[in-house]
Every structure is written in C-alpha cells, then in structure tokens.
C-alpha positions as CSV (number, residue, x, y, z in Angstrom):
1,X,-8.9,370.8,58.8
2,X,-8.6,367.2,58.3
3,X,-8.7,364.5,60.5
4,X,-6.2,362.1,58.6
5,X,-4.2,365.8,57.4
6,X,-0.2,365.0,57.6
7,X,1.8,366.3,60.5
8,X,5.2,366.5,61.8
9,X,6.4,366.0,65.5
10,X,9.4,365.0,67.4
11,X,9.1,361.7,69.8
12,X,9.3,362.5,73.5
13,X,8.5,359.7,74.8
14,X,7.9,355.5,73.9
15,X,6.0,353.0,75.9
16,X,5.8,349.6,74.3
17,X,4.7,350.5,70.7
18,X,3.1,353.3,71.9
19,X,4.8,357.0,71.6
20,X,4.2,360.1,72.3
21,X,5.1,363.1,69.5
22,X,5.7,367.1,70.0
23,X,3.6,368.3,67.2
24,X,4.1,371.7,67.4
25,X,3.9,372.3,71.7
26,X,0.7,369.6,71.6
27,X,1.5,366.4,72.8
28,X,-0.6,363.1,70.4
29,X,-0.9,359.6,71.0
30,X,1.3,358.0,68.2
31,X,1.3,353.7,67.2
32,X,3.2,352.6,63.9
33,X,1.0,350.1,61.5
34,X,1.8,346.8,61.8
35,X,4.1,345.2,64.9
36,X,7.1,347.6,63.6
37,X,9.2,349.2,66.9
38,X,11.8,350.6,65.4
39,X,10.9,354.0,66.3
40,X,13.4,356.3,69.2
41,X,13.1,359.0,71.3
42,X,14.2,361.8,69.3
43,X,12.8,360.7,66.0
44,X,11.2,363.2,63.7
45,X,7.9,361.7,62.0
46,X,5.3,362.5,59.7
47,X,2.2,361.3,61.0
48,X,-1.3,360.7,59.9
49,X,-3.8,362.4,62.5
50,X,-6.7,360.0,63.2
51,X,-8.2,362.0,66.3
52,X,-8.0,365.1,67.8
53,X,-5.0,364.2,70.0
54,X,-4.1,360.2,68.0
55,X,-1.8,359.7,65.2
56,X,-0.2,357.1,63.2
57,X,3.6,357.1,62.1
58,X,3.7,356.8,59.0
59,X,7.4,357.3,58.5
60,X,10.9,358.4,59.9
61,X,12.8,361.4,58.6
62,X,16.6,360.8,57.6
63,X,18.5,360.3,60.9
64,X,21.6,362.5,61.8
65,X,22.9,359.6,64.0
66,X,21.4,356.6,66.3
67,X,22.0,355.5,69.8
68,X,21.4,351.8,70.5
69,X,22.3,348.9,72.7
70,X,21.9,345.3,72.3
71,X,22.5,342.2,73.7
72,X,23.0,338.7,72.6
73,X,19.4,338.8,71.1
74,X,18.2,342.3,70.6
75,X,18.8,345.4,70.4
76,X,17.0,348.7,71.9
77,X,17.3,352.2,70.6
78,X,18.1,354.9,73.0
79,X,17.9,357.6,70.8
80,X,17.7,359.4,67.9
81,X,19.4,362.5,66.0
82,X,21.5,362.8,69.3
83,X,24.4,365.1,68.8
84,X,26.8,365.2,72.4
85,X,26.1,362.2,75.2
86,X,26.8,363.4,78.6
87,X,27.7,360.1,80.9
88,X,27.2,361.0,84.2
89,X,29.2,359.4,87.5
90,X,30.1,360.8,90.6
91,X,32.5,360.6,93.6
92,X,30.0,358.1,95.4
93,X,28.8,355.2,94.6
94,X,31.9,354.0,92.6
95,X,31.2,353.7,88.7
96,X,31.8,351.2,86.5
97,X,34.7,352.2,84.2
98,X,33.0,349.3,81.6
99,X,29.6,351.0,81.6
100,X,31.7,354.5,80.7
101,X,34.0,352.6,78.0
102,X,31.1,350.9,76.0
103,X,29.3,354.0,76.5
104,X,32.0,356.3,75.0
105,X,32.3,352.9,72.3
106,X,28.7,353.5,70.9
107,X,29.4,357.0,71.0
108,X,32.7,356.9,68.3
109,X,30.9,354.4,66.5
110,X,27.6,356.1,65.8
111,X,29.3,359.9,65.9
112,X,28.2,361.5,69.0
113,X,30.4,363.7,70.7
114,X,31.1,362.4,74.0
115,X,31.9,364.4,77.6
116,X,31.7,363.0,81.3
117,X,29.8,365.1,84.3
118,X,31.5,364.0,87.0
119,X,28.9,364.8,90.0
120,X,29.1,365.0,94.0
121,X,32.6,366.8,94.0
122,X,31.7,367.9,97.6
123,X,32.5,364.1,98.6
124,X,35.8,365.1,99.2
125,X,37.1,362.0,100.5
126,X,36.0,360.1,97.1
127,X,37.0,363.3,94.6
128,X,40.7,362.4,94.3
129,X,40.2,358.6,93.3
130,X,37.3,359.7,91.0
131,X,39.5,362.0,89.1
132,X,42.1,359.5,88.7
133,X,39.9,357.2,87.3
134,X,38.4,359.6,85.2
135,X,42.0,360.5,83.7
136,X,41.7,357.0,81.9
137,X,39.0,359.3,79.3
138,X,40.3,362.4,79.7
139,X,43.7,361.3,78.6
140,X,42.1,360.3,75.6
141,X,40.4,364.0,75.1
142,X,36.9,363.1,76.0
143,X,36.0,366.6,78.4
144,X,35.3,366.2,81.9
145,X,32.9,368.6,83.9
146,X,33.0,368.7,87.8
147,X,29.9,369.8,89.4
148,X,27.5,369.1,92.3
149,X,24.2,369.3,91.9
150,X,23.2,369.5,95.7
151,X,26.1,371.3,97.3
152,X,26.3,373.9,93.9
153,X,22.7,373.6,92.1
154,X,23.9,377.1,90.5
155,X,27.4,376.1,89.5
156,X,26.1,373.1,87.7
157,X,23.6,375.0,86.0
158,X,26.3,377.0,84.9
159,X,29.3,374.8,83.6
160,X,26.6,372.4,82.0
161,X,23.9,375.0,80.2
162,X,26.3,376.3,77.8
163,X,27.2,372.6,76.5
164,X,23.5,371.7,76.2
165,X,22.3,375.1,74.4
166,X,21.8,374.5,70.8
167,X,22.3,371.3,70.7
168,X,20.4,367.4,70.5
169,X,21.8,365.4,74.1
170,X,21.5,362.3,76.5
171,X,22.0,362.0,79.9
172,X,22.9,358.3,80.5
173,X,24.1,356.4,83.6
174,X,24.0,354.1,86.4
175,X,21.9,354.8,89.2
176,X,22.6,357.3,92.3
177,X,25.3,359.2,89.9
178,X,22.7,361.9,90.7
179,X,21.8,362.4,86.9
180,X,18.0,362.8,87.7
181,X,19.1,365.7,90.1
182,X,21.2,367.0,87.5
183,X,17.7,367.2,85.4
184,X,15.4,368.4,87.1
185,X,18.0,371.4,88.1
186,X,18.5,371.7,84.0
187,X,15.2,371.5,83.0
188,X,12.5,373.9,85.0
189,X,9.3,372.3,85.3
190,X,10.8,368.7,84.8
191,X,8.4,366.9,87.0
192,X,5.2,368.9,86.1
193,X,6.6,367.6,82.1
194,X,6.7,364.1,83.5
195,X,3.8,364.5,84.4
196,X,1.9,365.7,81.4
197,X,4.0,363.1,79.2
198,X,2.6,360.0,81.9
199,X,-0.9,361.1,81.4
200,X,-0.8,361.7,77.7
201,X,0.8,358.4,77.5
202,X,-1.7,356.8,80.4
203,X,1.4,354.9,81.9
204,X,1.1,356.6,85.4
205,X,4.1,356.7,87.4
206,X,6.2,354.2,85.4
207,X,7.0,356.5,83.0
208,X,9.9,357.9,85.3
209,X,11.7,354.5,84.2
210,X,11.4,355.6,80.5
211,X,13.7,357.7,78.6
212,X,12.6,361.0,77.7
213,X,13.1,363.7,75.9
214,X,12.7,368.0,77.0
215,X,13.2,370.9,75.4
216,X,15.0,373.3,76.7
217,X,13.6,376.8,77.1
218,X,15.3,379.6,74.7
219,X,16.6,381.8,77.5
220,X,18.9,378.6,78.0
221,X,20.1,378.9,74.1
222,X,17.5,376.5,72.8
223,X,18.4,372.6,71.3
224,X,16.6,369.2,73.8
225,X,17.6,367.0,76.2
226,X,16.8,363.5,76.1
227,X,17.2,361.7,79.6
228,X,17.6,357.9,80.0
229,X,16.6,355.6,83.0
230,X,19.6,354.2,85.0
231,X,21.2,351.3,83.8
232,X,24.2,349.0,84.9
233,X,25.0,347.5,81.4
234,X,25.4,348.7,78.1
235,X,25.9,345.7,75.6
236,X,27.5,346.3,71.7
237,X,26.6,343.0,70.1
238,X,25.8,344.8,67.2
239,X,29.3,346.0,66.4
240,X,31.5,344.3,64.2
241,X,34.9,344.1,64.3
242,X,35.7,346.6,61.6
243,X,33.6,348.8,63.9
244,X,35.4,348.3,67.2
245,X,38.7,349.0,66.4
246,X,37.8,352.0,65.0
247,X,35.7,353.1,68.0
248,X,38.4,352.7,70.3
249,X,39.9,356.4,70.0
250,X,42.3,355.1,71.7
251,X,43.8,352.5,69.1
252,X,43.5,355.1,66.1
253,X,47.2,355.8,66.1
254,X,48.5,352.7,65.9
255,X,45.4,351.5,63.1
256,X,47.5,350.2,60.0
257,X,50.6,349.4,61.7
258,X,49.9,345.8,62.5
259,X,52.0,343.4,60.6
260,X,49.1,341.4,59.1
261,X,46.5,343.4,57.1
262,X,43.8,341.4,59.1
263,X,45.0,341.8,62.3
264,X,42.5,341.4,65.0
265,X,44.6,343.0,67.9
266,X,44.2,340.0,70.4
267,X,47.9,337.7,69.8
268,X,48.9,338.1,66.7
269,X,52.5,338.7,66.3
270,X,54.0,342.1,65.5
271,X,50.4,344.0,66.5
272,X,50.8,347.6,66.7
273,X,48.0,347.6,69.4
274,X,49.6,344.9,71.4
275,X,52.8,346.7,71.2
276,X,51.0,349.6,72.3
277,X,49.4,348.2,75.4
278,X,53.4,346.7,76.6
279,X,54.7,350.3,75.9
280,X,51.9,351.9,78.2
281,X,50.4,353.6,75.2
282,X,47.1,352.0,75.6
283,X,45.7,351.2,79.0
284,X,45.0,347.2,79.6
285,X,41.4,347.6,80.7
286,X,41.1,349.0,77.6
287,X,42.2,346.2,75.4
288,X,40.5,344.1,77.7
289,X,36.9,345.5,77.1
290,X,37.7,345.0,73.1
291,X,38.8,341.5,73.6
292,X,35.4,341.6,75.2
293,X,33.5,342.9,72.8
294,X,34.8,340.9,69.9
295,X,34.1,337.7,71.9
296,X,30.4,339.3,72.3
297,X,29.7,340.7,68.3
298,X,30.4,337.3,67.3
299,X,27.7,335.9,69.8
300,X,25.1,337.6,67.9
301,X,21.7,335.6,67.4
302,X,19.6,338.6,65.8
C-alpha cells in the first residue's frame, strides 16, 4: 500500500484549514495545498494520504447543493450535499422569526428541503403563542414537528427518525432551542463521537462549538446528520436580487404579475407583491425581511 495512494472520505469535521475526513470508518487529518478554505462539512474528497492517519485534499466531488452564510465581507459554508434543514425553536426562550426566515431563504435558494422542530411542547404556558408564530411557515407549507426532548426523549426519537433516515441533514439554531438535546437523543454515542473527532482534530473541548457531522446507525434507516453550533444571525449578502424573490415561497404566485418587467417589489406602482401584502396574501414581516435583504446583497464588499 502506498503512502501517497488516493482515497475517498466524507468531511466530519473543520477547524481553521484543518479537517477531519471519514475514510471508510477511520478518521485522517486532512489540510488543502495552498491557503484555499473552501472546503464544508459534508464534502466528499479525494485525498492524497501522506501518513498513516494525514492527508491532503486534493479535490471536491460535484456538490448536490451548498449551505452558506455571509455577511458584509465574507461568507462561511455550513454545509455541503445537505438534502432537508431541520430549524429548531421551542416554546422557551422566544425565537427569532428573522433567524427562521433567512434560514428557510438560504434553504429555497440553494434547494434544501426545509421543516421546523418545534421543541419544549411541555411548556404549556408558551405552546399556544409558539404555534401561532409558527403558522407564519406552516402556512406557507414548510412541515412542523412538535416534540420534547426532556419530557418525551422517546416521542422525539420517534416523529424525527423517520425524516432523518436515508437522508443528508442540519440541525441549525439559536441557542437553548434544545437542539443539542435533540442530538445527542438522535445520535447514540454523540458525546463519545465528539470526542474521538476533538482528539483526532487536537482542538480539545472547543470542538463542541464546531459544526459536525454523524452518521446515523442503519437500524435508524441509514443517511448523516450534520449539527451546527448555535447562532443568532444568519446573513444572505451573497444573494442577488434575482435570487431573493424567488426564495421567498411566499411571493411565487404573484412572480410575473408586476406591472414593470423589473420590478423590485419595494414601491413601484402596480406591484403584484405589494398588492399582495395590502390584500393579506403575504405577511408584512415578510416583505419586510426582503426589503432587508436587498438593502444588504447590495452592501456586498467580497
């Protein structure tokens, strides 16, 4: 066997320009040449071994679909050949309804199936106003899943395992939704795997604060689930306005029906969206965030 033979792994787990590759149940040590960091969790790469357990990417396979935020400056990948997002909020603490929109956003525009856990449903006091805020996505068909993964740790394993088997998915959202609770019930052994990932990747305990990605056993139908730190912004400089409009589920009825063929939705006269929003068709906040978002895509200094 050669040291410099070809492989093929998946990317668990990234630390600076350092990552950490599944090659075949064997965790290695992975940099790219040069400054390049371009790589996601996710990623499939063919890599040239240069030790027993060290390897160098030296390329990306074809993506199905990428996850990325940015901001006015940069962006940062959060993931790679992803195929549902699972957005995580709960009864208590209140969520942000503009973390969930730009998250759903990112999701139309890259292709990612979308669905909303909404957690803690034993806070009865905070369940009714959670569900109407929730009715904002679900009216627009993205699913909603009620569990609680400390009063019911065996009803959440239940309504969630069947959407993860088979398939590539993220767990994103803002901190004390509960999503790391919702893991570790998911994914048996997920701190001993933290574990083995922060010493292959000698980051120690910080690598709790990086996203990672587990795969699921085959009793649980097989497929990966990739889980993100906690986060209370979610920019999309990196979406043009072409983009946007067409992200926003929401506005794809009314697409085409503006007066002007370059209609940009915000106070042009005879706008389809705009007339949509006065009707109650589409919800304010709504046209609010792409108002928003416009104003940021065309802020962009990358």
């Amino acid at each position: 066997m050669s040291k410099h033979e070809e492989l093929r792994g998946t990317i668990v787990a990234a630390h600076g320009r350092h990552y950490l590759a599944d090659v075949d149940g064997a965790f290695m040590q992975c940099v790219t040449r040069g400054k390049k960091t371009n790589v996601a969790v996710g990623d499939i790469v063919h890599l040239k071994r240069t030790s027993a357990d060290q390897a160098v990417i030296e390329r990306i396979a074809e993506r199905s679909t990428l996850l990325y935020r940015s901001d006015q400056y940069k962006s940062k990948l959060l993931a790679a050949n992803i195929t549902r997002l699972f957005i995580v909020i709960a009864t208590e603490p209140s969520f942000t309804d503009d973390l969930v929109s730009r998250a759903l956003v990112a999701c139309e525009a890259a292709g990612i199936e979308a669905h909303l856990i909404l957690n803690k449903i034993d806070v009865t006091e905070g369940l009714e106003r959670a569900r109407r805020r929730a009715a904002l996505y679900t009216g627009m068909g993205y699913p909603l899943h009620e569990v609680s993964a400390t009063a019911d740790p065996q009803g959440a394993v239940a309504t969630l395992s069947p959407l993860l088997a088979g398939q590539s998915s993220i767990l994103i959202g803002q901190s004390g939704m509960g999503k790391s609770s919702l893991v570790n019930l998911l994914i048996p052994d997920a701190d001993i795997a933290v574990r083995e990932i922060s010493e292959a990747l000698d980051t120690g305990k910080h690598t709790t604060t990086f996203t990672r990605l587990y795969k699921l056993p085959d009793s649980q139908g097989g497929g990966s689930v990739i889980d993100s730190p906690g986060f209370q912004e979610f920019g999309l400089y990196h979406l043009s306005e072409g983009m946007l409009e067409r992200a926003f589920v929401d506005f794809k009825p009314y697409l085409g029906g503006c007066k002007y063929y370059n209609c940009r939705h915000l106070a042009e006269p005879q706008c389809a969206i705009l007339q949509a929003v006065a009707d109650g068709q589409i919800s304010p906040l709504r046209h609010e965030l792409y108002a928003q978002l416009l104003h940021e895509s065309a802020q962009t200094l990358y």
